[in-house]
Every structure is written in structure tokens, then in C-alpha cells.
N, C-alpha and C positions, 0 to 999 in steps of 0.2 A: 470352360463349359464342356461336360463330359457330353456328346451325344450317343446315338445307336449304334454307329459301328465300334466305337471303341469300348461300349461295353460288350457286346458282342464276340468282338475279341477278347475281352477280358475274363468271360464267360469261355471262350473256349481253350483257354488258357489254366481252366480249373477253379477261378473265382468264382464264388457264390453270389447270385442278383442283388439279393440283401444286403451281404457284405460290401458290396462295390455302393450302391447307393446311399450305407449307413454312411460312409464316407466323405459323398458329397455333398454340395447344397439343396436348399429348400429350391432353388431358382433353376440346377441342374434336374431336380428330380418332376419338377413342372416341364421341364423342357421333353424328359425322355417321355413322362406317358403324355404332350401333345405328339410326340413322334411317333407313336402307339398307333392314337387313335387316325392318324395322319393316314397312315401304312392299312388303316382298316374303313378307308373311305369315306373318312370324315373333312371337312373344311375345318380347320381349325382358324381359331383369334384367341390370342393368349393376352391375358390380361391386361381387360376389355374395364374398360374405368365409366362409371356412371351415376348422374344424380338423379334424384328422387325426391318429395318432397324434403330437399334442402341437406339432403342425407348422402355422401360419398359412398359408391358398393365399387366394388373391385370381384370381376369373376375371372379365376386364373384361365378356365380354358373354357371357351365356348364350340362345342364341337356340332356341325351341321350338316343337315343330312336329310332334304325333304322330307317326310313334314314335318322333322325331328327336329328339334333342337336340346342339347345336351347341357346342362351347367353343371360345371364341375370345378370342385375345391379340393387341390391338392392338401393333403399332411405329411410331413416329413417328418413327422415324430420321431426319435430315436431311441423313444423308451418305453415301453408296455406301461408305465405305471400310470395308476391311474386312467388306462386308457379310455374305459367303458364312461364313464361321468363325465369324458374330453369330448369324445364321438359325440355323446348328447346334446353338450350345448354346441359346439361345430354346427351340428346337424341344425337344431335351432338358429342359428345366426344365419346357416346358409338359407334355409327356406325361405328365411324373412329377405334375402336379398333376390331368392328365384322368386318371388313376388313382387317385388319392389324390381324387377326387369319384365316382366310383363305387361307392368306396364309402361315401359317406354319401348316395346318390342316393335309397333309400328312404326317405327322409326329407322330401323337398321333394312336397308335397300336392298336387302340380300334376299331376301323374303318379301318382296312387294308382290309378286303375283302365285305366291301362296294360298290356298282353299283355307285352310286351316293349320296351324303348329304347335305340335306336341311338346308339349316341354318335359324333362327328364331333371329333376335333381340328383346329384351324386357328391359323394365324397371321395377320392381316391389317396389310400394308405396303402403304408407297408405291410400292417404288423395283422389284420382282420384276417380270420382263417376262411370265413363265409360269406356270402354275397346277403346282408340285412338290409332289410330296409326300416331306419328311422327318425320318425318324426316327416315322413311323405321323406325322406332323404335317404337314397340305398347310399348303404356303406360297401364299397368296392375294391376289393385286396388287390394290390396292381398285380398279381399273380394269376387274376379273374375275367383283368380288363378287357381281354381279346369276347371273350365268353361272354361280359357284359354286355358288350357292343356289339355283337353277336343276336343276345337275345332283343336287346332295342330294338335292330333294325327288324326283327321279327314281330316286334307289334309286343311285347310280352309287357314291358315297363310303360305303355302309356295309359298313366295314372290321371294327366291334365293335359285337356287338351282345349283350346284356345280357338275357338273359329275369329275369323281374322274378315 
């Protein structure tokens, strides 16, 4: 498992971010942007297994951050094709799970004396040149993630928010 400082080094060695991560795994590339958001004052839990009416959801990183809470779905895609029609339904599958975790949200101890928690859907890819938001799902270029998590904790992304 490839973490931060070895790409880091790898990076400063003249390799390109892209190039080093086309390389590795779907499992590596979850691991480096939880060490992202890790690094940028987040609590993270990486995948965070959960049922629902009867239903298995799996969210790779759950990143938190009073009164934030982030869901985010890695893509390691390695191929631009077809990307735009992928992102879509992605976007669509993940919503339907950032919902289907709200409601078991009372649940996770971390958040019991909580006012209210904002939820943030995301998808984080390689290959997106812009920060979209679709289907209530921003799509987040990991070249952007500092900058996204940035504008979050700024209040800019809070689309739903949850009084508890």
C-alpha cells in the first residue's frame, strides 16, 4: 500500500501524481485521499459498512468535522471513456446511499451531542478537470480536494442539513 510520503517522494523525484496513482490500486488511491483529508482536519473512517432497509451501503471515506459530515466515493477509474455517463450513475448510486446513511446517522456516537449535521455528498476522481456538482453529488478532481475541503469547512457546500 502506497501511502503520502512515498508518493511525495515520488513526486519529487520528477513523477507525475496521475502517473503514480494510474499505477496503483482502487484500495491505494482510497487510502492516499483519506490521508488528504486526514492532513486537512478531518476525522476520517474508511470504509464504513451499513444496512438499511435490508440493503448493504458501503462508504469508502467518511470524513468529520463538526457539524460536517462528508460521504465520499472514491473512483479510480483509469480511463476517460466514457467517463461523463459513469460520473452519472456513480453520482446516482452514491446519493441513494448518502440517504440511506441518514438515516442510521443517530447511531454513530461520534455526533451524539451534535446541534445539527451537515451532510456533503462527494465523489473523488482522478480524471474531472472541475469541481460539478451532480445529481446533489459534487464531483471532486483529487487535484481540487485541498480546495474542496477548504470551501466545506467554509459553509459553501452545505446543501443538507440534518437537525438532529
Amino acid at each position: 500500500m502506497i501511502l503520502l510520503d512515498e508518493i511525495k517522494r515520488r513526486i519529487s523525484l520528477g513523477e507525475q501524481l496521475e502517473e503514480i496513482l494510474k499505477k496503483e490500486g482502487w484500495k491505494d488511491f482510497e487510502k492516499f485521499v483519506s490521508e488528504i483529508i486526514s492532513e486537512n482536519g478531518f476525522l476520517t473512517i474508511n470504509n464504513f459498512r451499513f444496512s438499511y432497509n435490508r440493503k448493504r451501503n458501503e462508504i469508502d471515506i467518511i470524513a468529520i468535522q463538526n457539524p460536517r459530515i462528508i460521504l465520499i466515493d472514491c473512483k479510480h477509474w483509469k480511463t476517460k471513456y466514457r467517463r461523463k455517463s459513469a460520473l452519472k450513475n456513480a453520482s446516482l448510486i452514491h446519493y441513494n446511499r448518502g440517504m440511506n446513511f441518514t438515516n442510521i446517522i443517530k447511531k454513530l456516537s461520534i455526533i451524539k451531542d451534535w446541534k445539527k449535521v451537515i451532510i456533503i455528498l462527494a465523489i473523488v476522481t482522478l480524471y474531472e478537470e472541475s469541481i460539478i456538482e451532480m445529481n446533489n453529488v459534487y464531483i471532486v478532481p483529487l487535484f481540487k480536494i485541498i480546495s474542496f475541503l477548504e470551501c466545506a469547512k467554509s459553509g459553501l457546500y452545505d446543501n443538507y442539513i440534518l437537525k438532529i
